[in-house]
N, C-alpha and C positions, 0 to 999 in steps of 0.2 A: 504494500500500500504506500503510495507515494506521500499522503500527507497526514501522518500519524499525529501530527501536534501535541495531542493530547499526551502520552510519551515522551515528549520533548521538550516541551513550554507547558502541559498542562498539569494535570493531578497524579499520574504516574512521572512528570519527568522533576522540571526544575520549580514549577508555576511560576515562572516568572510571564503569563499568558495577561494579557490586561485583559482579556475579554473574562477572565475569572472573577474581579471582581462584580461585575454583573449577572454570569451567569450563575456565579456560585462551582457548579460541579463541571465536567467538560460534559457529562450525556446531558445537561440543560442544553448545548452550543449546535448550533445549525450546520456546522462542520463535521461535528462529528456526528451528527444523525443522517448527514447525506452520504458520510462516510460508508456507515451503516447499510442504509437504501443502495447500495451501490452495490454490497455484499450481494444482501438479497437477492437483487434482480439482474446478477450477472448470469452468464450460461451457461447451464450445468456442461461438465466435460462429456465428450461423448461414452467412455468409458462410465462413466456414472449412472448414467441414462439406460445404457445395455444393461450393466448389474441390475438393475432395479427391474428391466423389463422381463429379463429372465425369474426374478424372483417372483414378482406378480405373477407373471407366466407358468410358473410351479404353483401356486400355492390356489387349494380348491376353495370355491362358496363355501363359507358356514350357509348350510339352510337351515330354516325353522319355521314354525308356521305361528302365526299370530289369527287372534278371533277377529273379524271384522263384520258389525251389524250380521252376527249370525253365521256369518259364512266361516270357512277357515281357508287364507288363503299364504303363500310363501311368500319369507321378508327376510331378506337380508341385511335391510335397513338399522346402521348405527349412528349413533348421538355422540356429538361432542358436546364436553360443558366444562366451564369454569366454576369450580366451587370453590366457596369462599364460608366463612363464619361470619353472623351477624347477632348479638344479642343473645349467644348462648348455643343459637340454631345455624345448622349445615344447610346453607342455601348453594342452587347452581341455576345457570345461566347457560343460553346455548352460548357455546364461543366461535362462532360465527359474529355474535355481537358486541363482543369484548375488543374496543379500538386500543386501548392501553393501562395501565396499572401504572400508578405512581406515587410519589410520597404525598404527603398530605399539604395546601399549600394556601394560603391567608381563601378566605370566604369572606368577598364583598357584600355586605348587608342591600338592601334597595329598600328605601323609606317608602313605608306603608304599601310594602310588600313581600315581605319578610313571614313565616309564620312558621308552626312547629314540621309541616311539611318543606316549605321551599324554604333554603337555608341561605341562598345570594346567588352569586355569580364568583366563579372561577374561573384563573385564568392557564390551562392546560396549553403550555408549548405556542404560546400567542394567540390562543382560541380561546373565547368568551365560550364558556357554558354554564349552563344551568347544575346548582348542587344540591340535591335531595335529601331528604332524611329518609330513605328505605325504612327505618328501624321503626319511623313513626305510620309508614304506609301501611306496613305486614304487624305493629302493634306487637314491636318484641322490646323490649325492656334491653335500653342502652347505658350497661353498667358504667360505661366510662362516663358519662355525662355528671354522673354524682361528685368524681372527683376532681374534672375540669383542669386536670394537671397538664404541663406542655413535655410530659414524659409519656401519659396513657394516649396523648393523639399522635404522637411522634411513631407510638407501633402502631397507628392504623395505618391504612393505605386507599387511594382513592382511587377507584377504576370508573371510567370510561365507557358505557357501554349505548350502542343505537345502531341503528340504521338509514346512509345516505345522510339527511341533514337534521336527522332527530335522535340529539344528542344528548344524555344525561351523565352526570356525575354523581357517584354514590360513593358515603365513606362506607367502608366496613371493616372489622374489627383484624379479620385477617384471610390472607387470598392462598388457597390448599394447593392449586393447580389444575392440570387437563386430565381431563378424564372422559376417556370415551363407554359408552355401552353400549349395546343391543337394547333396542326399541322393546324387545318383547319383555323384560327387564323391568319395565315401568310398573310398579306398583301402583294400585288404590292409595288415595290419601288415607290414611287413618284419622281419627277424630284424638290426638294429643299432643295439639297446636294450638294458638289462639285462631279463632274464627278464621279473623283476618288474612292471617297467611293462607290458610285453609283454602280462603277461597282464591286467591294467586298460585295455588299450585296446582299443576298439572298432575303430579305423581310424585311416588316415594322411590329414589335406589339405594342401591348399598354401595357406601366407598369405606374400604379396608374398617369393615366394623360398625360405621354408620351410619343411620337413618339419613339421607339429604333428600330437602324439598326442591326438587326442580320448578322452575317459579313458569307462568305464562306469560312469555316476555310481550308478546302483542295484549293482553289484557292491562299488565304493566305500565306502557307506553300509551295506552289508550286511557289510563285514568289519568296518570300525570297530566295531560294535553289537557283533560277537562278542568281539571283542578287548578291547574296552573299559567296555562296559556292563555 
């Protein structure tokens, strides 16, 4: 990589970088996210491309059959999701809708529009969004709120999640990882929730031991809009 800076002038080298004192960390700086971007969407080697196609190539369908209104028909159909902790509770998200994960970062109030659901305006990588209280949407009791320390908000983290140009920010307590399952996997909600969530969830799975409520992100996104827009 031709322009490493951040190794050089940044946080791994000398920081003697001026742009630190603004950015604070080098992954804040637009050099090094483009750096980043560049990774990404360079092109895979040909050799890469082969391994991988032979491998898919080898490797059969899982079948299984799922009920649908009655019928029983074949799905091979799996789910990815971001789970995360909120209030005590295993929540997940498809992560399809996850734009980013990041430390937690000032919340601008808006006069006489502020309430215990919309918490202000965020400013994520020079993007104005919107920051929610999930915790007061789903009615889970947010222990950190009692001790309002800048030690208990320092291990939250705030993710990012929507689609296209509808875009929300949520704190939550802490972010588990990716987790994929099979669709057939999805459990009945059970009744030992509060309502609230109850009714944002699609189903229950298991993650290494866990009960997690997979939430319904278009239900989600469509009360916020009403509530708040």
């Amino acid at each position: 990589m031709s322009n490493d800076c951040w190794n050089k002038i940044g946080v791994e080298g000398d920081r003697s970088c001026e742009q630190l004192k603004t950015v604070i960390h080098c992954r804040n700086c637009p050099v090094y996210s483009a750096a980043g971007r560049s990774l990404l969407e360079r092109e895979a080697p040909p050799e890469y491309v082969n391994e991988w196609t032979e491998i898919l190539a080898k490797t059969p369908p899982v079948s299984s059959k799922a009920q649908v209104n009655g019928a029983i028909v074949s799905s091979v159909e799996t789910v990815s999701v971001m789970i995360f902790m909120l209030g005590g509770e295993w929540l997940a998200v498809p992560v399809g809708l996850l734009q980013e994960v990041t430390d937690p970062c000032i919340i601008h109030t808006l006069p006489h529009r502020n309430s215990e659901l919309f918490m202000g305006l965020v400013n994520i990588r020079g993007e104005i969004l919107m920051c929610v209280s999930l915790s007061h949407l789903l009615d889970l009791e947010d222990k950190a709120n009692s001790s309002d320390s800048v030690s208990s908000l320092a291990a939250k983290r705030m993710i990012v999640v929507g689609s296209q140009e509808n875009h929300w920010v949520f704190i939550v307590d802490e972010v588990c990882g990716i987790h994929r399952f099979p669709l057939r996997e999805l459990q009945n909600t059970p009744v030992v929730i509060s309502k609230a969530t109850e009714a944002y969830t699609k189903g229950v799975i298991r993650w290494q031991g866990h009960k997690v409520n997979y939430l319904d992100s278009d239900l989600l996104f469509s009360t916020l809009n009403k509530r708040i827009l």
